[in-house]
The first five atom37 places (N, CA, C, CB, O) and aatype in JSON, in Angstrom:
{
  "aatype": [20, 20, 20, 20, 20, 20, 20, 20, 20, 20, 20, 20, 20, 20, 20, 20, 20, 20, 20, 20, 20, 20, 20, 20, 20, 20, 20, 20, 20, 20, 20, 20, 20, 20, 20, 20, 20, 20, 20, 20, 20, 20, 20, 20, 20, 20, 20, 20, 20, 20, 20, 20, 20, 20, 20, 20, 20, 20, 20, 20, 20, 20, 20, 20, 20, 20, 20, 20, 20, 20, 20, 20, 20, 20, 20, 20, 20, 20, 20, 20, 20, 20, 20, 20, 20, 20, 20, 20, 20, 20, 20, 20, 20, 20, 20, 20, 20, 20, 20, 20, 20, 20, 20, 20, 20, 20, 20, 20, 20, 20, 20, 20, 20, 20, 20, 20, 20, 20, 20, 20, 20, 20, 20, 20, 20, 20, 20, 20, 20, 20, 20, 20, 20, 20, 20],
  "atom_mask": [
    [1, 1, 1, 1, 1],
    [1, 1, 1, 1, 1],
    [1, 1, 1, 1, 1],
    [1, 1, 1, 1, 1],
    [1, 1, 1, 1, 1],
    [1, 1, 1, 1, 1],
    [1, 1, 1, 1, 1],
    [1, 1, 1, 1, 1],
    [1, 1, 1, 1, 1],
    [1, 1, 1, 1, 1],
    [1, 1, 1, 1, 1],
    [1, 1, 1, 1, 1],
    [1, 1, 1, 1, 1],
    [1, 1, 1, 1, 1],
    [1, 1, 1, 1, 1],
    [1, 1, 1, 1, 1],
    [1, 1, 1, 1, 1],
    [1, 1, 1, 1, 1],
    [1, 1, 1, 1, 1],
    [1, 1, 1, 1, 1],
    [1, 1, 1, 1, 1],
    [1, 1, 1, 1, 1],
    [1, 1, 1, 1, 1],
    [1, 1, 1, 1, 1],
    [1, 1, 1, 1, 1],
    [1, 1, 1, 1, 1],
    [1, 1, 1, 1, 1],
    [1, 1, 1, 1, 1],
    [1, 1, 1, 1, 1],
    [1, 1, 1, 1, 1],
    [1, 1, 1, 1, 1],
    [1, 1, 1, 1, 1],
    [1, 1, 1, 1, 1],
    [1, 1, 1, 1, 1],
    [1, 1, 1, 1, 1],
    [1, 1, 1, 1, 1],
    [1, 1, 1, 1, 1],
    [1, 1, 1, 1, 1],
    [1, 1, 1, 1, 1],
    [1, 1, 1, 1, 1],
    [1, 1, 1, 1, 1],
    [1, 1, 1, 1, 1],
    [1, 1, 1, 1, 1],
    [1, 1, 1, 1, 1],
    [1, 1, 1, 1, 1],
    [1, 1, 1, 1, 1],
    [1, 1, 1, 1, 1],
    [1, 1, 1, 1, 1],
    [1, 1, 1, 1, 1],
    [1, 1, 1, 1, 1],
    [1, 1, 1, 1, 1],
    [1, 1, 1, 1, 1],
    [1, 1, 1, 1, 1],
    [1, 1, 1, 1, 1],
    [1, 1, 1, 1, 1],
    [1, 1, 1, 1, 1],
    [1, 1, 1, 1, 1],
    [1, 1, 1, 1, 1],
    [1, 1, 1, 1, 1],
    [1, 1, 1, 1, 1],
    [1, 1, 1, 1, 1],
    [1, 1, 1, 1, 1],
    [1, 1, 1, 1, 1],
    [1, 1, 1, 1, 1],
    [1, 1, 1, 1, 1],
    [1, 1, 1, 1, 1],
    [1, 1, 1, 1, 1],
    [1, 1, 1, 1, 1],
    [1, 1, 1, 1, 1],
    [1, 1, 1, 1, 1],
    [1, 1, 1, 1, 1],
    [1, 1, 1, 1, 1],
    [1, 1, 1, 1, 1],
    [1, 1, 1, 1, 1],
    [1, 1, 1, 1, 1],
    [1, 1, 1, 1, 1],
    [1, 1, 1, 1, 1],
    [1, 1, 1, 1, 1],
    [1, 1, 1, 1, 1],
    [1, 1, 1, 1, 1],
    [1, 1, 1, 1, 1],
    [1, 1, 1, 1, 1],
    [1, 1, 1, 1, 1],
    [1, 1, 1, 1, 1],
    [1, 1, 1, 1, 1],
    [1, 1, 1, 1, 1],
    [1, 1, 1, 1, 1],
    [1, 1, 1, 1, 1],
    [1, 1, 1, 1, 1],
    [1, 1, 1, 1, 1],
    [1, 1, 1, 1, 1],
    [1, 1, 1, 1, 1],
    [1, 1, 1, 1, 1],
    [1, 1, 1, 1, 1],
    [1, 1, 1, 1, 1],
    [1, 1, 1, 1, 1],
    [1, 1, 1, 1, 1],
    [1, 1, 1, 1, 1],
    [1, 1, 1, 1, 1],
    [1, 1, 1, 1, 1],
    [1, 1, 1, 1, 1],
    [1, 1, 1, 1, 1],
    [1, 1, 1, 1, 1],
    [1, 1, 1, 1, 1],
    [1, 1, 1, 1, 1],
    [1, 1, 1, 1, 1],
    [1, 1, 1, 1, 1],
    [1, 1, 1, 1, 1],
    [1, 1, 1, 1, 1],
    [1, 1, 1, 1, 1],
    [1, 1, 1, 1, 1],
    [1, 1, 1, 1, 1],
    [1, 1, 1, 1, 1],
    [1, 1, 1, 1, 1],
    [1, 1, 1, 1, 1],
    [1, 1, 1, 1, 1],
    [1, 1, 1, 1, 1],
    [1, 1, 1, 1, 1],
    [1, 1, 1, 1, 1],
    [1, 1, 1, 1, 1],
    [1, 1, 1, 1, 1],
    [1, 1, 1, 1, 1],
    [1, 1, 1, 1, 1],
    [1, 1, 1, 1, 1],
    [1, 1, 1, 1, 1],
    [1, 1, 1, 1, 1],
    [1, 1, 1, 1, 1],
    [1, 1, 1, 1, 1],
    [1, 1, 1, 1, 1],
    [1, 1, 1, 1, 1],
    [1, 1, 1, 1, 1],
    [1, 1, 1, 1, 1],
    [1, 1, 1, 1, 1],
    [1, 1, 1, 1, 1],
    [1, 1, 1, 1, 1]
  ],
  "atom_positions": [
    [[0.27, 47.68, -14.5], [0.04, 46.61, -15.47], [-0.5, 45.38, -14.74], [1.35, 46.28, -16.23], [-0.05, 45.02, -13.65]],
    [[-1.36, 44.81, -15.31], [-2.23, 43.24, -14.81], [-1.45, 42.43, -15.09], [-3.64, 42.69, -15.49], [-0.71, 42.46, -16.08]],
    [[-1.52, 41.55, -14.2], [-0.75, 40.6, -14.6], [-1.52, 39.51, -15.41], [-0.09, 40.11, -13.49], [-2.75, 39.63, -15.36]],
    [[-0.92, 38.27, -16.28], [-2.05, 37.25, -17.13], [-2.79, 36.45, -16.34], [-1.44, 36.22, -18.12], [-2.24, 35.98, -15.34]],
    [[-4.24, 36.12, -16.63], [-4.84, 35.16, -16.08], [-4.42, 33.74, -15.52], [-5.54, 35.04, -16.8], [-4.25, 33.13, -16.57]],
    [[-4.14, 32.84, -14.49], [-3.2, 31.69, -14.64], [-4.08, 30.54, -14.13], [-1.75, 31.86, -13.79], [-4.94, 30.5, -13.26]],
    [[-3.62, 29.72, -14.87], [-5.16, 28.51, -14.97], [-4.14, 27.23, -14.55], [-6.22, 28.19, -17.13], [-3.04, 26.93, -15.01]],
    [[-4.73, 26.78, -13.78], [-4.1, 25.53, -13.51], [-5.15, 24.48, -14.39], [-4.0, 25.23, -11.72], [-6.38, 24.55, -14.41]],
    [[-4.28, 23.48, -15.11], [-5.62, 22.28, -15.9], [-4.79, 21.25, -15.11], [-5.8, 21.92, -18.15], [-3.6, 21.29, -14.81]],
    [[-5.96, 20.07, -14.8], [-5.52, 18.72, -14.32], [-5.82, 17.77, -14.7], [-5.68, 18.45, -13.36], [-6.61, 18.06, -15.61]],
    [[-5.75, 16.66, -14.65], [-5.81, 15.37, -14.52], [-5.84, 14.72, -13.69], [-5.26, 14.97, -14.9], [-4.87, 14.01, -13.41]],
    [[-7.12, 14.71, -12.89], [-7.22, 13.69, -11.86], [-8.33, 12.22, -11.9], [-7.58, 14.56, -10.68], [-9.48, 12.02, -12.28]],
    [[-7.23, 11.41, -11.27], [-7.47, 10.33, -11.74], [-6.46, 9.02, -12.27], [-8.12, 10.79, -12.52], [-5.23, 9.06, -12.34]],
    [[-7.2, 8.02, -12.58], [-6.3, 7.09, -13.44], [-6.45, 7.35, -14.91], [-6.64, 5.57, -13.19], [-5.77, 6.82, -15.79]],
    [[-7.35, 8.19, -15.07], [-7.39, 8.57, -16.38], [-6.35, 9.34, -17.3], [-8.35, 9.19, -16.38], [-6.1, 10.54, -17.39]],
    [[-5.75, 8.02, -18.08], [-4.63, 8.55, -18.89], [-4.24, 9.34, -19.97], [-4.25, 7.9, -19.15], [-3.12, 9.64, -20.38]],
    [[-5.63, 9.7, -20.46], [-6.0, 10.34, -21.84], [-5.78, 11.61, -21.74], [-7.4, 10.16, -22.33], [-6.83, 12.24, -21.87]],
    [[-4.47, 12.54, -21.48], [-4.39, 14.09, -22.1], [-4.23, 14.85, -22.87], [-4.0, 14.57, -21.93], [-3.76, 15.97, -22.7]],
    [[-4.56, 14.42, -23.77], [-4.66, 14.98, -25.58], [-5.23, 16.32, -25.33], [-5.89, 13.97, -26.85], [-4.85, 17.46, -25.62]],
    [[-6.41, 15.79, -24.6], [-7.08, 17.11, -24.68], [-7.51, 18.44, -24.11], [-7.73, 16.91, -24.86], [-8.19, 19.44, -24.35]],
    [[-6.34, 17.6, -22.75], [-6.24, 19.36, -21.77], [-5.02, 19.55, -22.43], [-6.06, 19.52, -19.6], [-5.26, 20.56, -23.09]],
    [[-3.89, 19.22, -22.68], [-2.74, 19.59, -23.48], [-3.28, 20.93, -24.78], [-2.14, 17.94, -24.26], [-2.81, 22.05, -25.02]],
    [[-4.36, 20.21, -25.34], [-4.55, 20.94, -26.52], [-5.3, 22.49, -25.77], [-5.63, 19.91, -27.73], [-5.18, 23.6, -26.28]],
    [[-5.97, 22.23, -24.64], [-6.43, 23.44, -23.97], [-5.23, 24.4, -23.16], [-7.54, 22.93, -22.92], [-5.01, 25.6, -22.97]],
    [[-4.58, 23.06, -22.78], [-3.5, 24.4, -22.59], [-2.77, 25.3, -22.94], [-2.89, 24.37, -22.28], [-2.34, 26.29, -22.34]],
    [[-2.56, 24.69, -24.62], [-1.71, 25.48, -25.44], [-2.98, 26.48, -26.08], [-0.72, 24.45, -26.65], [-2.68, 27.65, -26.3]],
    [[-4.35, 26.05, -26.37], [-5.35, 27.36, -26.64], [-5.15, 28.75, -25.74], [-6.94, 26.85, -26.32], [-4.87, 29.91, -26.05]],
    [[-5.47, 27.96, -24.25], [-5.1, 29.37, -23.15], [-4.05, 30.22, -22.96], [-5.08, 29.07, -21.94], [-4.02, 31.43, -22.74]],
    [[-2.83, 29.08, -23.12], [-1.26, 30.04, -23.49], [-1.58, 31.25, -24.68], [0.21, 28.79, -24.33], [-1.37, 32.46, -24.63]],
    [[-2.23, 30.29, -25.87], [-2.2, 31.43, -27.27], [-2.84, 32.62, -27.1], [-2.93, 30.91, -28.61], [-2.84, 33.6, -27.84]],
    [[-3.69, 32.34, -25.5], [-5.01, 33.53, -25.83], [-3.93, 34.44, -24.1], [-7.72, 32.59, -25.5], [-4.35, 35.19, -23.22]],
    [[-2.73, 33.94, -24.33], [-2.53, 35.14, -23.08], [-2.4, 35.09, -21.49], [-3.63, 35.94, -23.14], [-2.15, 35.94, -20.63]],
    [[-2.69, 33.73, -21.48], [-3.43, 32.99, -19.99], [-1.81, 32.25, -19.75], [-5.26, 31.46, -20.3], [-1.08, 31.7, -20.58]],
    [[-1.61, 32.48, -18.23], [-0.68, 31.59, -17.88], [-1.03, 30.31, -17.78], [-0.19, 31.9, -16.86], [-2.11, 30.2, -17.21]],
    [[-0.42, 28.96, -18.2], [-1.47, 27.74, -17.52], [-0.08, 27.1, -17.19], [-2.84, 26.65, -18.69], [1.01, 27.29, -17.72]],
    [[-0.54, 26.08, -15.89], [0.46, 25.47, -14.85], [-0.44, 23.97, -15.24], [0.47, 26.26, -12.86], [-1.62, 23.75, -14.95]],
    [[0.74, 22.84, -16.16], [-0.55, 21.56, -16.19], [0.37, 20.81, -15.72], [-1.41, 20.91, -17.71], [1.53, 20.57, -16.07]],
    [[-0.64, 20.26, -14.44], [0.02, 19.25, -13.22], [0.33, 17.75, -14.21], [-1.42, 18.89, -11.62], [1.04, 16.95, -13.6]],
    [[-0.03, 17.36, -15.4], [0.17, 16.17, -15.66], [-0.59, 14.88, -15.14], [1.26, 16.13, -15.41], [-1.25, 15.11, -14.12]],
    [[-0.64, 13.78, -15.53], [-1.27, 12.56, -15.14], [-1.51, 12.28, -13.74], [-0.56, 11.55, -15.61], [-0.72, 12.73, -12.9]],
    [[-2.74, 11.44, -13.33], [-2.83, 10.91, -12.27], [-2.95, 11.54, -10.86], [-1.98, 10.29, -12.35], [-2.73, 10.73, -9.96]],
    [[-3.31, 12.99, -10.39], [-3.28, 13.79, -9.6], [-4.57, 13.53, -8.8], [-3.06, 15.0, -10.18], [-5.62, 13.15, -9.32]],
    [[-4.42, 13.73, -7.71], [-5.95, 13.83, -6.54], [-6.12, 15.2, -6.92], [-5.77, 13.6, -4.47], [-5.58, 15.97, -7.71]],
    [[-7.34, 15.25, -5.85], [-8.24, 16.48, -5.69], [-7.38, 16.86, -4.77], [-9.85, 16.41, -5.28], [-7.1, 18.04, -4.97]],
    [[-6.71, 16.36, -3.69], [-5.61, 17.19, -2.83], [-4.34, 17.52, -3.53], [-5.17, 16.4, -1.55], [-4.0, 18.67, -3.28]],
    [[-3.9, 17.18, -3.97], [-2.86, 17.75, -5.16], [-2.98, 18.8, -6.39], [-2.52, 16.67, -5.84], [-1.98, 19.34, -6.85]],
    [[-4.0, 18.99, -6.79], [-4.92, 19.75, -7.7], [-4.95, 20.83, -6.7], [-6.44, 19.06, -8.2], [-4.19, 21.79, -6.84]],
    [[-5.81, 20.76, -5.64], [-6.17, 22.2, -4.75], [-4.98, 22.54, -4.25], [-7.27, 22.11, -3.44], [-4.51, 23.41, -4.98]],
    [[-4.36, 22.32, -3.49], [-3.21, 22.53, -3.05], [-1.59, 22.91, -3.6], [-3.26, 21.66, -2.56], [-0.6, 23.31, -2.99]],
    [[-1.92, 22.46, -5.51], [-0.96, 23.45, -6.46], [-1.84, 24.49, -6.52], [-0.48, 22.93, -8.07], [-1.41, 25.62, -6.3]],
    [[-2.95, 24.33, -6.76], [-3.54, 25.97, -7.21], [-3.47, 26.69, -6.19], [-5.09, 26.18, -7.7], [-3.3, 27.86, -6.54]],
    [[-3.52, 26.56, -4.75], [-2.85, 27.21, -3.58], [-1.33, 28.1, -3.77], [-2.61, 25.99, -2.58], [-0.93, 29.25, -3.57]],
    [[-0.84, 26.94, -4.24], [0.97, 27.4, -4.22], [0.89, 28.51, -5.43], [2.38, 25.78, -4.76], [1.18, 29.69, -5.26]],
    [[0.39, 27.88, -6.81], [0.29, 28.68, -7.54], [-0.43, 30.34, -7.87], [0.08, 27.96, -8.02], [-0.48, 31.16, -8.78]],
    [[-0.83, 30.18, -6.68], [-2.12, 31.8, -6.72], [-2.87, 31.17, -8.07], [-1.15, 34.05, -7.2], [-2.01, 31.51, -8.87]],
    [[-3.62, 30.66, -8.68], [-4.31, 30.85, -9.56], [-5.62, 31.27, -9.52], [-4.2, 30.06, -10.05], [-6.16, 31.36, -8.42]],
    [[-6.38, 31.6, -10.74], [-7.2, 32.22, -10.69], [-8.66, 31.36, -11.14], [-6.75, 33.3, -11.36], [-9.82, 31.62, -10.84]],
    [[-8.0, 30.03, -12.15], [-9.37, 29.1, -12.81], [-8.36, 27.87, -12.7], [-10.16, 29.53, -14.76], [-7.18, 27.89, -13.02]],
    [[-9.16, 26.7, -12.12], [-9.11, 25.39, -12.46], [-9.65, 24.86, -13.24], [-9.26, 24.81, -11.81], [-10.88, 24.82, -13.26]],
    [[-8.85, 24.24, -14.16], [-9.34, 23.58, -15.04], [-9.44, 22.2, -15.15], [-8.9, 23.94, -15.85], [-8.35, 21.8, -15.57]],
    [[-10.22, 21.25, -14.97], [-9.98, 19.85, -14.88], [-10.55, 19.17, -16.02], [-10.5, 19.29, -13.66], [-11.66, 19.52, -16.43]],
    [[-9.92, 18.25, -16.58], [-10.14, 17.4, -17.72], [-10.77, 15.68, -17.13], [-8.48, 17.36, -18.6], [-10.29, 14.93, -16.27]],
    [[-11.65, 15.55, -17.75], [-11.84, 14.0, -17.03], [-13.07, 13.74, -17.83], [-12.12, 13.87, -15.11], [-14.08, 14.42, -18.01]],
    [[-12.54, 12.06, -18.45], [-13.08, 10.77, -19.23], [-13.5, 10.16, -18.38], [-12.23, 9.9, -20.01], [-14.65, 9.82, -18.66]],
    [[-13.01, 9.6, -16.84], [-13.12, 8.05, -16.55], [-14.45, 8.35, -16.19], [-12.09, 7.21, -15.35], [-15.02, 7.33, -15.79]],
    [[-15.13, 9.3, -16.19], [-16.81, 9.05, -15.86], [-16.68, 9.32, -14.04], [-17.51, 6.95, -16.43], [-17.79, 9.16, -13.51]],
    [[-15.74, 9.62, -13.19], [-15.53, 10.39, -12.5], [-15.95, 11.18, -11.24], [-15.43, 10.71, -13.06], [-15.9, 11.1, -10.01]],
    [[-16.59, 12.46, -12.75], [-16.74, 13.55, -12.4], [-17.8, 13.5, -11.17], [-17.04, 14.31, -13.54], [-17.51, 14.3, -10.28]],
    [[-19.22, 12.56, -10.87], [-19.33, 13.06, -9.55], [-18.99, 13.18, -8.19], [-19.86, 12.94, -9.44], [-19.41, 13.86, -7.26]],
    [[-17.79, 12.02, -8.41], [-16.88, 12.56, -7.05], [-15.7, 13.52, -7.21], [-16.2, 11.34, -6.33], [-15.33, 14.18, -6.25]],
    [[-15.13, 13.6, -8.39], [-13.53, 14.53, -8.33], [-14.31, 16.25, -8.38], [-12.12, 14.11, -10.31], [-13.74, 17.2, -7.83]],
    [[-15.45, 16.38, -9.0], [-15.41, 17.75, -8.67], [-16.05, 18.02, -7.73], [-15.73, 18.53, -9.51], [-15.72, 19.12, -7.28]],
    [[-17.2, 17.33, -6.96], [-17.34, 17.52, -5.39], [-16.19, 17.61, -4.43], [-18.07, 16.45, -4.88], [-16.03, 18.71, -3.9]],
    [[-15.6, 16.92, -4.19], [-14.3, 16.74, -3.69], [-13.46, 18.05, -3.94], [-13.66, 15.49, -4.35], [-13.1, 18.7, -2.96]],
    [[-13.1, 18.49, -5.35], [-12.45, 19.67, -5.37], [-12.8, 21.16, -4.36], [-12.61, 19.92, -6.73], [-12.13, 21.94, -3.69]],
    [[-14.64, 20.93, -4.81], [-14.95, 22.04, -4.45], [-14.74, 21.87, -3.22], [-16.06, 22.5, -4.81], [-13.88, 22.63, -2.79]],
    [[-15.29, 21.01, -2.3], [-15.27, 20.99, -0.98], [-13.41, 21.79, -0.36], [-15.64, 19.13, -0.59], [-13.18, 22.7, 0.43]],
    [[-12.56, 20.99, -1.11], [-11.45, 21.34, -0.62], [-10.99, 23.12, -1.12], [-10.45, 20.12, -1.12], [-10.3, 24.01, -0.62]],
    [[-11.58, 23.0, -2.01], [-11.34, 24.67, -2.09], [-12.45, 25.65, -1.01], [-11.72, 25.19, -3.94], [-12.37, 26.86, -0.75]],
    [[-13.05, 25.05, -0.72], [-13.62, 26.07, 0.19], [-12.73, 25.8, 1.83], [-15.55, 25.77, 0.25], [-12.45, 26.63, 2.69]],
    [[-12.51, 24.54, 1.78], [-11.76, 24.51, 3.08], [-10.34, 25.28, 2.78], [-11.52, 22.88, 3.61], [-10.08, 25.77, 3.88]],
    [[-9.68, 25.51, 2.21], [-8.59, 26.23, 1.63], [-9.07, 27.95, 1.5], [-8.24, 25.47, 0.09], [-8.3, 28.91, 1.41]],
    [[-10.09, 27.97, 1.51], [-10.14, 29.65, 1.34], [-10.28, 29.59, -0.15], [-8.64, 30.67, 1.92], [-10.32, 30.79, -0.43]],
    [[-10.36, 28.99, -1.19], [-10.26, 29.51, -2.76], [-11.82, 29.48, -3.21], [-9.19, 28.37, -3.88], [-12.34, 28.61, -3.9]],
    [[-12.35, 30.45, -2.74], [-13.78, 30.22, -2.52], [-13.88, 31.74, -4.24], [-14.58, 30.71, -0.17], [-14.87, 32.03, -4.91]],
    [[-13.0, 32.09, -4.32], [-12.58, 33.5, -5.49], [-12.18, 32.89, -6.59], [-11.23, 34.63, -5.08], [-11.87, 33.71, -7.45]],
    [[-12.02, 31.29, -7.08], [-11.33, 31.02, -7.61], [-12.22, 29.7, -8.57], [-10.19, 30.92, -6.73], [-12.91, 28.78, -8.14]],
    [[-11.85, 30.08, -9.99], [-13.37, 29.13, -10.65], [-13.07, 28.04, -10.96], [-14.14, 29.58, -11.97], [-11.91, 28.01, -11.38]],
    [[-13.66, 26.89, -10.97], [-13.4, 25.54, -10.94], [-14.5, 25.23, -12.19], [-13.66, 24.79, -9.34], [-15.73, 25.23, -12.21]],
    [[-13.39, 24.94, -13.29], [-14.18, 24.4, -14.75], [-13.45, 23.17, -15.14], [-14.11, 25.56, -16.17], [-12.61, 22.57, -14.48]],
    [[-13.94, 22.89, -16.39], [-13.61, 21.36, -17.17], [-14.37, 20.88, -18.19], [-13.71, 20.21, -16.3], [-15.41, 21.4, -18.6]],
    [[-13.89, 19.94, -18.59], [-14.44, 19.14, -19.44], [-14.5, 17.83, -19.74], [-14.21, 19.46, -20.14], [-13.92, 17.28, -18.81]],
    [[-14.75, 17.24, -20.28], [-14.96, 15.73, -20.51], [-16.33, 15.24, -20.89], [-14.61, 14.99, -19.29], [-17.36, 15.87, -21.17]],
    [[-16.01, 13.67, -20.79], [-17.18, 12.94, -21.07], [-18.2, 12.93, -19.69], [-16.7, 11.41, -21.56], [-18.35, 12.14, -18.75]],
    [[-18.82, 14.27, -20.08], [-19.9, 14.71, -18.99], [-21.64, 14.62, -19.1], [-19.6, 16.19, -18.82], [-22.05, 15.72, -19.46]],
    [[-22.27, 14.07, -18.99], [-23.74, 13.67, -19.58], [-24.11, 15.43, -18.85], [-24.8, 11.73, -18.72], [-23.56, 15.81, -17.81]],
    [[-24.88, 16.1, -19.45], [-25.84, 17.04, -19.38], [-26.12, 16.9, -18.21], [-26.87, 17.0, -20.2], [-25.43, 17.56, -17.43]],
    [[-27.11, 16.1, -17.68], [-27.43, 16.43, -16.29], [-26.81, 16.13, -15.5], [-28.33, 16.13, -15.87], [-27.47, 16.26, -14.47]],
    [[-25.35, 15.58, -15.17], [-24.74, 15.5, -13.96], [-24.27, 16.97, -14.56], [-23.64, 14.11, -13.49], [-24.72, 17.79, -13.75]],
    [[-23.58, 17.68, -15.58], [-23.19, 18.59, -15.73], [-24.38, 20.34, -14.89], [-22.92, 18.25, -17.29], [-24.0, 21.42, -14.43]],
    [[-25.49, 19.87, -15.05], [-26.24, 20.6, -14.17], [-26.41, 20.54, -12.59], [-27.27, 20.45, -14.63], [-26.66, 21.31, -11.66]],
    [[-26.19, 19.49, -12.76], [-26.14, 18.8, -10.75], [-24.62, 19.67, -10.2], [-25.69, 16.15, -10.54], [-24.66, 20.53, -9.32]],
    [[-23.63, 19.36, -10.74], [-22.23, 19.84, -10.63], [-22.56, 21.41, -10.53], [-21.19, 19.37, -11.99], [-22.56, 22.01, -9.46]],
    [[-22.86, 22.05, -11.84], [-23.17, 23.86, -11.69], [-23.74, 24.0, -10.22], [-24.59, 24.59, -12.98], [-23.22, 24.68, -9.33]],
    [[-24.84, 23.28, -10.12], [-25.44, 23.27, -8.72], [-24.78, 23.48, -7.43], [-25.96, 22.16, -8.56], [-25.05, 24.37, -6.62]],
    [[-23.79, 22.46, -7.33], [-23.1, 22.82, -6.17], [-21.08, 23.69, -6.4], [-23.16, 21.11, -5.31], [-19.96, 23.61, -5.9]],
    [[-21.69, 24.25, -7.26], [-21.23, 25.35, -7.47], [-19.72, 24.95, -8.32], [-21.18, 26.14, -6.05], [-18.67, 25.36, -7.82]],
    [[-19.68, 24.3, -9.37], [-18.8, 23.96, -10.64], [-18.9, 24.92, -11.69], [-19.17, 22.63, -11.28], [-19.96, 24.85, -12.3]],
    [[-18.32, 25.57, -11.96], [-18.53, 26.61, -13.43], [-19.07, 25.87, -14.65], [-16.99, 27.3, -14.01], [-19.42, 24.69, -14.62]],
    [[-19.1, 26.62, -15.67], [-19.58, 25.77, -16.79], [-18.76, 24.82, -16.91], [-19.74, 26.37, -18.03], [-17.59, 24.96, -16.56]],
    [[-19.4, 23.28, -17.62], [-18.5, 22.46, -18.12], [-18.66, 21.72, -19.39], [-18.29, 21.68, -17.26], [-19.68, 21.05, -19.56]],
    [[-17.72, 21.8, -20.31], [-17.7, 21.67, -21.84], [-17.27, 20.49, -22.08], [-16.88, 22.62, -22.6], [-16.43, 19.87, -21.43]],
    [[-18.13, 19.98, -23.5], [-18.18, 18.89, -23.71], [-16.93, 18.74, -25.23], [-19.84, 18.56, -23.82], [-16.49, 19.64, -25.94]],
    [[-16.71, 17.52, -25.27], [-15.63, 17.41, -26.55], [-15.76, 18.1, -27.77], [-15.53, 16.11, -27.05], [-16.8, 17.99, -28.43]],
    [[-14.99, 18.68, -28.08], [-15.74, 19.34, -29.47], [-15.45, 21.16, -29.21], [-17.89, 18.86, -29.5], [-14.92, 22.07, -29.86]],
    [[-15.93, 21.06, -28.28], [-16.33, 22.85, -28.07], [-15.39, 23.73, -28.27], [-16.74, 23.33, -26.65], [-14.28, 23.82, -27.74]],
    [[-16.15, 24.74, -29.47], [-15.16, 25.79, -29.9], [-13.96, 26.25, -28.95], [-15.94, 27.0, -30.18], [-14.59, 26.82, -28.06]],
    [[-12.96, 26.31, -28.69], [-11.43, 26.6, -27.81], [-12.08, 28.28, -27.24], [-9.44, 26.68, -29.22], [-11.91, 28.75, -26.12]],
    [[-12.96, 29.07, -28.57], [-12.9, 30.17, -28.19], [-13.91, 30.6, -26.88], [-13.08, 30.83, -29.35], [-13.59, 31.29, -25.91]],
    [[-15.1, 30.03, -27.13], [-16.09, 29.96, -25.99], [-14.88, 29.55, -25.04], [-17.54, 28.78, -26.15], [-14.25, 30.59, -24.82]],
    [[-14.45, 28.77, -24.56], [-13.49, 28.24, -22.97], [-13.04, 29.22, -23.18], [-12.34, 26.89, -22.64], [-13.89, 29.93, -22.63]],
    [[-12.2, 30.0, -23.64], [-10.98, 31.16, -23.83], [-11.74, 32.04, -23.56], [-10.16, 31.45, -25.23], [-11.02, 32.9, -23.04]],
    [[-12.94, 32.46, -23.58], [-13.77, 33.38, -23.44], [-14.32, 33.62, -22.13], [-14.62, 33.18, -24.25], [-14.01, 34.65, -21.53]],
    [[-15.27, 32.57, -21.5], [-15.48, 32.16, -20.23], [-14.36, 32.07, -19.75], [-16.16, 31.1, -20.03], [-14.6, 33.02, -19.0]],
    [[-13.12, 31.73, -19.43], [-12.41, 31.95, -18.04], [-12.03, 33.44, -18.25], [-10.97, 30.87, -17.71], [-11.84, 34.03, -17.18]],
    [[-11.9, 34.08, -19.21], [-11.56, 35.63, -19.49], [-12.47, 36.49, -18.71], [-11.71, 36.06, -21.06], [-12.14, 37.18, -17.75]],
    [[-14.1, 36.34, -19.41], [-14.78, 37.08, -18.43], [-15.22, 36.73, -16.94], [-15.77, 37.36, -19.0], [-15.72, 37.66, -16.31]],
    [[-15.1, 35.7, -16.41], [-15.32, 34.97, -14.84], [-14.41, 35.5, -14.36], [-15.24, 33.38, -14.54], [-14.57, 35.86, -13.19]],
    [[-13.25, 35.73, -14.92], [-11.88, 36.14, -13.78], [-12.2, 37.72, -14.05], [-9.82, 35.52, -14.31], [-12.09, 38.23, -12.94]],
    [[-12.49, 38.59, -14.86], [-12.62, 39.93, -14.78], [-13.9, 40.35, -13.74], [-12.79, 40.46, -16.26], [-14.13, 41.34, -13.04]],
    [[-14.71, 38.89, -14.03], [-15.78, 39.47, -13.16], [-15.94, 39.38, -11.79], [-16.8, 39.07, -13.52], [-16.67, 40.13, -11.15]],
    [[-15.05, 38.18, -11.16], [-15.09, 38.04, -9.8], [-13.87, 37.46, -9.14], [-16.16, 37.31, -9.5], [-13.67, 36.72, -8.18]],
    [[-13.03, 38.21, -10.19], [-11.25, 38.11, -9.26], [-10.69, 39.7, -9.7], [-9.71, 36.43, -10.16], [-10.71, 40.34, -10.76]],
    [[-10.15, 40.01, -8.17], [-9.55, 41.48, -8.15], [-8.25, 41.74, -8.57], [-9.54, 42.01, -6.89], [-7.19, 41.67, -7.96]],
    [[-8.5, 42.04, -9.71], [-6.16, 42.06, -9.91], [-6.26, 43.07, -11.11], [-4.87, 39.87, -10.75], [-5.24, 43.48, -11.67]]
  ]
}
């Protein structure tokens, strides 16, 4: 027997607004997915380093404060220094289109904007982890 997919979602940042990884976390629970949510205010070293402890399989990061081109550079970098080079790094927020392409670039999974059907996300970390994590 497999065991469930387990998604760590974060919050990194001063950004206080989690309405809406909360609401993703309880989508991913419904669809089967373990999720581990670190809560408010977390670094990119605290983020990589639970998903370490945790074995997980997708990061999920939530982020408003406009951010995103340093917290998910930063992530990735530290997941490759960590070895979680198997392990997919997604999110969402208030993300303009083309930093959202710059980010894919250096290697960020898709990232979804407010609004987006729960099932597409529920969908994408389902098939990314069947497709390039062994369990």
């Amino acid at each position: 027997m497999t065991r469930p997919i387990r998604v760590l979602i974060a919050k990194v940042g001063l950004d206080g607004h989690d309405r809406g990884a909360k609401i993703i976390a309880s989508f991913l629970r419904d669809a089967g997915m373990e999720v581990i949510y670190t809560g408010l205010r977390q670094t990119p070293e605290m983020v990589v380093n639970t998903a370490l402890q945790e074995d997980v399989d997708a990061i999920g990061v939530s982020i408003l404060s406009g951010a995103h081109n340093t917290v998910f550079p930063k992530i990735i970098s530290l997941m490759k220094e960590k070895g979680l080079s198997d392990v997919l790094l997604t999110g969402g927020g208030i993300i303009p289109e083309n930093d959202m392409q710059v980010l894919k670039e250096q290697g960020v999974g898709q990232l979804f904007a407010p609004g987006t059907d729960t099932n597409i996300i529920v969908n994408y970390i389902k098939e990314w982890v069947q497709k390039n994590r062994n369990f």
